[in-house]
N, C-alpha and C positions, 0 to 999 in steps of 0.2 A: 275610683280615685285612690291611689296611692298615699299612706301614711307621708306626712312633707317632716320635715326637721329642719333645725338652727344649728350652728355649731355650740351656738352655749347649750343646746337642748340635748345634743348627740354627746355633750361631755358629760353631762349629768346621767344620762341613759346607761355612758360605758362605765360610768363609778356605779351606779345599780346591778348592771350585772355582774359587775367584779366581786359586790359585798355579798351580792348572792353565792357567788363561789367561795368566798370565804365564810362563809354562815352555815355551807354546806360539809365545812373540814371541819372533822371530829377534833380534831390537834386543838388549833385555834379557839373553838367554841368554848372546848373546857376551861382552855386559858384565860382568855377572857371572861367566864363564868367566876372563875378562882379570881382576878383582880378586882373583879365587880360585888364582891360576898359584901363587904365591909361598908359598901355606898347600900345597900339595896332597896333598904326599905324606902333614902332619902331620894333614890333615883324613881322611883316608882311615883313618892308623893310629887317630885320635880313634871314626873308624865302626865300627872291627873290635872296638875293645874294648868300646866301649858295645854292642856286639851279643853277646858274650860276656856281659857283667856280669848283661846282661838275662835271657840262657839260665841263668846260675850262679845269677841272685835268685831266679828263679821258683821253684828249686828248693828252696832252704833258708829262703828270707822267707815269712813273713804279706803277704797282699793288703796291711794296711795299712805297714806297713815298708817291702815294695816299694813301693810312690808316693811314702814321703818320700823313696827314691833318687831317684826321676823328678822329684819336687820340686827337690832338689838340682840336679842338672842343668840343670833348666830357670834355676833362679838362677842357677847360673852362667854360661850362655851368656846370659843375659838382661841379670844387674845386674854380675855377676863376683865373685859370694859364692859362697862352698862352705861349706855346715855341716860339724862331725864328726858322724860318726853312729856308733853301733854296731853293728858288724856281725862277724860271722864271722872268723874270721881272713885263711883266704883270699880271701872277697870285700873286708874291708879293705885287704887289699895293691892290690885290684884299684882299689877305690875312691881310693886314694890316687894310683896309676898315674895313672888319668882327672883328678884335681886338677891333677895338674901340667901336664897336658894343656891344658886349660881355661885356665890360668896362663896358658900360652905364647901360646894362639892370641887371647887379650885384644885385639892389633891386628887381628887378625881381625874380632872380635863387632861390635869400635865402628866400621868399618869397612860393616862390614855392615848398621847402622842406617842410616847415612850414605845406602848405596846404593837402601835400602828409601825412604827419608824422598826422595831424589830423584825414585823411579817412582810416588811417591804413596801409599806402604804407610805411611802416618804413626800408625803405633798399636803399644803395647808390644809386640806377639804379633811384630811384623812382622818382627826379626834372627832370632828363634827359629825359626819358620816357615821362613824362606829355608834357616838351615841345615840345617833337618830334611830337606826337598824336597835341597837340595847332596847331603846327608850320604847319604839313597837312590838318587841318582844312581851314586855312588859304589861303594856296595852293588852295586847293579844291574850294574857294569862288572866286579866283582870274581866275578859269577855268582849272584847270589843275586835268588830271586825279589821282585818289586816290591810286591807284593800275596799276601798270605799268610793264607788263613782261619786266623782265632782259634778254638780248639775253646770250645764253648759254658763250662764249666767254667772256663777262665781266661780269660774276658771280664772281669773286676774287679780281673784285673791292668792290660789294657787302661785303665779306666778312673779317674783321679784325683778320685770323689767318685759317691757313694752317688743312688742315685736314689730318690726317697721315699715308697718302698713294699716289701714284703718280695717275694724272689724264687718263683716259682712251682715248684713242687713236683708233678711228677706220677710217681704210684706204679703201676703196671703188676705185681699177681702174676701169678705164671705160669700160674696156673687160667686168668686171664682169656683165654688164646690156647685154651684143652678149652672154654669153657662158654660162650663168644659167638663168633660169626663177628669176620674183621677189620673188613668193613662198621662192623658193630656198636661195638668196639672204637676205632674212628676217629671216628664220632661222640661217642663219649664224652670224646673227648677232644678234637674240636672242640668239644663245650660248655663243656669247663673254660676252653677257651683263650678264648672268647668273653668267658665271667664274668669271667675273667682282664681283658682287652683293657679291661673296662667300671670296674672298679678303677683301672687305669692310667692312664685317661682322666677319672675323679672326683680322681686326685690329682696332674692336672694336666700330664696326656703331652696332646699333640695328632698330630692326621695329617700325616704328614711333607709340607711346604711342596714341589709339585708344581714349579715354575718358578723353584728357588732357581736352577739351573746360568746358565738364561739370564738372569735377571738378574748375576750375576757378570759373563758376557760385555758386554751392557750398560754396567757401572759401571766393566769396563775402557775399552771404547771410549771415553764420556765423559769419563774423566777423565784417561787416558793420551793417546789420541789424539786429544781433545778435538774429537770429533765432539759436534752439536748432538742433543739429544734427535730432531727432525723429521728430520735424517739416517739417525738408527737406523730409525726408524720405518718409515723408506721400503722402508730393506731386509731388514724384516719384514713376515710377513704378518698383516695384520690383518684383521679382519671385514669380509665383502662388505659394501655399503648403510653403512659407517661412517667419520665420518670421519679421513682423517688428523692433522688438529690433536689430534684426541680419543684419539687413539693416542698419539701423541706426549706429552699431558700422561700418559698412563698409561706410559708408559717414563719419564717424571722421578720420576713419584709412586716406582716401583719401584725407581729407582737410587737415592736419597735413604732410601728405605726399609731399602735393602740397606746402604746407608754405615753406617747407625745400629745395624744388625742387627753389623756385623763392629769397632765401636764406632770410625769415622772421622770425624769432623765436618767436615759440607761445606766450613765456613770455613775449615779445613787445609789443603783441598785447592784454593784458588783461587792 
């Protein structure tokens, strides 16, 4: 079975590996390093407790309760609003800690559009993003791993909105391990997940987009390093017997495609 996707999920996918390609340019990192000297220690203590707050919701919140904190957050690094919200006692305290937080580092945020809006990140998501990527940096120095499986069960804490179908449910008694082999057993359960896959697909998942990472690469060259479409091209491989001009318009189609996919508009970026 093939990885499925959303388009909200295929946006967020191609702003990941876009930042990755910006995380990988020397230029950038240091710049960003130099604009970030002056926050550092508050943006560090900013990660320790949004890491906290996050282990202390999961535990006392509703899936949906936890995302209006995420929500919150996100407005505030984003516009510089903070809702009240109700919560817990102790997570209130916590919550409120993080406000004033958020308060402080304000020359931060706007700061940090500035820097995005210079490297061509010209789209709302783009000061949030940076400091998510800063903010695991950070993490990462302090010992904590980069990359952390979600156990299947709190994946919709992960997620800030419902995908439009109900979750799958598979029931295993324990006859079934005396009275079918595992063979047996595993097919059975690869045909729910087929019937499953075929549902998710009528209501509107598709097969996850194969060539998103290199077009990211792509739309940075272009547009950062303002390499010509027929540049790329060159130092790609393309189909024996074909030509390069025709490759070439097929990396614009792909970058323009991708701009519009991570919602940039070309005419932003000229």
């Amino acid at each position: 079975m093939p990885k499925l996707s959303h388009p909200r999920t295929v946006k967020d996918d191609a702003i990941n590996y876009l930042l990755r390609v910006y995380w990988n340019d020397t230029e950038f990192r240091e710049e960003l390093q130099e604009f970030s000297k002056p926050y550092a220690l508050s943006l560090t203590e900013l990660a320790v407790e949004l890491v906290k707050f996050s282990t202390d919701g999961r535990q006392v919140l509703s899936p949906e309760d936890y995302k209006k904190t995420g929500d919150n957050f996100y407005d505030a690094a984003v516009a510089g609003k903070f809702k009240e919200l109700e919560l817990p006692p102790d997570l209130s305290h916590q919550h409120a800690q993080i406000k004033q937080m958020y308060e402080e580092l304000q020359p931060y945020f706007g700061g940090l559009v500035e820097l995005a809006y210079k490297w061509k990140l010209r789209a709302p998501w783009a000061g949030r993003v940076l400091h998510l990527y800063d903010m695991a940096d950070r993490l990462e120095a302090l010992g904590m791993p980069r990359n952390i499986d979600v156990p299947l069960e709190q994946l919709e804490y992960l997620h800030h909105w419902k995908l439009p179908c109900p979750d799958l449910d598979i029931r295993l008694p324990a006859w079934a391990f005396i009275d079918y082999t595992p063979e047996q057993i595993k097919a059975e359960i690869a045909r729910k997940l087929t019937d499953y896959e075929r549902e998710l697909k009528a209501a509107g998942l598709r097969e996850y987009p194969s060539r998103l990472e290199k077009h990211a690469q792509w739309w940075f060259e272009h547009y950062v390093h303002r390499k010509k479409y027929d540049d790329i091209a060159q130092e790609e491989a393309y189909t024996p017997g074909g030509s390069l001009i025709s490759y070439a318009k097929n990396v614009g189609r792909a970058v323009r495609r991708f701009s519009r996919l991570i919602g940039i508009e070309a005419q932003e970026l000229k």
